[in-house]
C-alpha positions in Angstrom: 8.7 10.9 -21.9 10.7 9.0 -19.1 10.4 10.1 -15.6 12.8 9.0 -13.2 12.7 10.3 -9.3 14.1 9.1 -6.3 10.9 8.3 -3.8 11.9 10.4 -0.7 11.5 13.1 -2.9 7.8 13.0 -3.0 5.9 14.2 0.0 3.4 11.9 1.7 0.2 11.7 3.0 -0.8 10.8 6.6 -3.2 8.8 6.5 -4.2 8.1 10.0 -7.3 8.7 11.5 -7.6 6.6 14.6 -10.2 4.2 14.1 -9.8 2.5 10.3 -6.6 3.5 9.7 -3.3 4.2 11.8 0.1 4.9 11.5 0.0 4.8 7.5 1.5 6.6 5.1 1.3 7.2 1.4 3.1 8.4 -1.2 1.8 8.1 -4.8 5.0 7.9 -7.1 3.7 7.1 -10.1 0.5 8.2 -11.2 -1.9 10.5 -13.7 0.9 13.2 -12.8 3.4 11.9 -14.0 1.1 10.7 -17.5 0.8 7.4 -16.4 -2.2 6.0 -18.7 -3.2 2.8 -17.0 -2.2 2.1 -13.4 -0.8 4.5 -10.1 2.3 3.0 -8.1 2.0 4.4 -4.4 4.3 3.3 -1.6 2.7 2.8 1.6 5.0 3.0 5.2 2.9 1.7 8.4 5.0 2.2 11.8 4.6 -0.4 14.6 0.7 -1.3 15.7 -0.4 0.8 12.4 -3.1 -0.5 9.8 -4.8 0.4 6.6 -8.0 -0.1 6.6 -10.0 -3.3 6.6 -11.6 -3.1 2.7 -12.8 -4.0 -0.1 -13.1 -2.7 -3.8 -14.1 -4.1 -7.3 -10.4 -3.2 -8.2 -7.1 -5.8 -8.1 -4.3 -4.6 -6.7 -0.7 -6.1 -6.4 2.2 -5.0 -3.9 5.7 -6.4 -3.1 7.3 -5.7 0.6 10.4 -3.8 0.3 11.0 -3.0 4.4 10.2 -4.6 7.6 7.5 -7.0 8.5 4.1 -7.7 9.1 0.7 -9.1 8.4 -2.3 -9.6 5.3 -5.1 -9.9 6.5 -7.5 -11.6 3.3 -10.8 -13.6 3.5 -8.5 -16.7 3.7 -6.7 -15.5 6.6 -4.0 -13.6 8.3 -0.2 -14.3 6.2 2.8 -13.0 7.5 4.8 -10.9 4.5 8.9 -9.9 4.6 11.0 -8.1 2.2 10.5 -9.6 -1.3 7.1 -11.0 -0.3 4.4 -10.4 -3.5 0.7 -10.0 -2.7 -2.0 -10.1 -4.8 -5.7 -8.8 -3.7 -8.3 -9.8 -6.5 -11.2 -7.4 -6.5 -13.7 -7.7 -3.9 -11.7 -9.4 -1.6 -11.5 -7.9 1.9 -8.0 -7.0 2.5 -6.2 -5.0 5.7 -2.1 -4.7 5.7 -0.7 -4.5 9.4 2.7 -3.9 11.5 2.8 -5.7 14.2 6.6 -5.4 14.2 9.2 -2.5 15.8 10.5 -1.8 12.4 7.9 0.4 9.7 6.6 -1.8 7.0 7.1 -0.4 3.6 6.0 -1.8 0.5 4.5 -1.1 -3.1 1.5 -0.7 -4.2 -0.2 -1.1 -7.8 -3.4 0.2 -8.8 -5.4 0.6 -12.2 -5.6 4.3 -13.2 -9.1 5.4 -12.1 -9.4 3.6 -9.2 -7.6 5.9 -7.0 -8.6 6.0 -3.3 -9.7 9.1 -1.7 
């Protein structure tokens, strides 16, 4: 069956814990849940001089900036992403996502099912 929700309507998860991640927020809004078979969408808001961490898995993932700006940092270098920027992180690629701007960055997230983060 469809399932239609308006994101500010799931509660998120601080994710900060001071030394490999700051300022970061999560909300998973589509996911196992929800009976989503294959991937989990989450939605990830870092305030000014947050980060997530600096990573690596043998999982792709793909997100698309909706808010704010700031910076990728991938094993071919720092790119700075805006609204409507797409990123794709092929797996095993050490990845970090950073504001280094006044305004939160929020942007999507796309994961396959079972790959989950704790």
């Amino acid at each position: 069956m469809a399932y239609v929700a308006h994101y500010s309507d799931v509660p998120q998860q601080d994710l900060h814990n001071g030394d490999t991640i700051r300022f970061t927020k999560k909300r998973v809004l589509i996911g196992e849940k929800e009976g989503a078979p294959n991937f989990i969408m989450r939605y990830f808001t870092i305030e000014k001089n947050g980060f997530t961490p600096l990573h690596k898995h043998p999982w792709e993932h793909e997100s698309f900036v909706l808010k704010g700006e700031g910076i990728v940092q991938t094993e071919g270098g720092e790119k700075k992403i805006k609204p409507g920027d797409f990123i794709y992180i092929p797996p095993n690629e050490l990845h970090q996502f950073k504001n280094v701007e006044e305004e939160p960055l929020e942007f999507l997230c796309i994961i396959p099912m079972q790959k989950e983060e704790k």
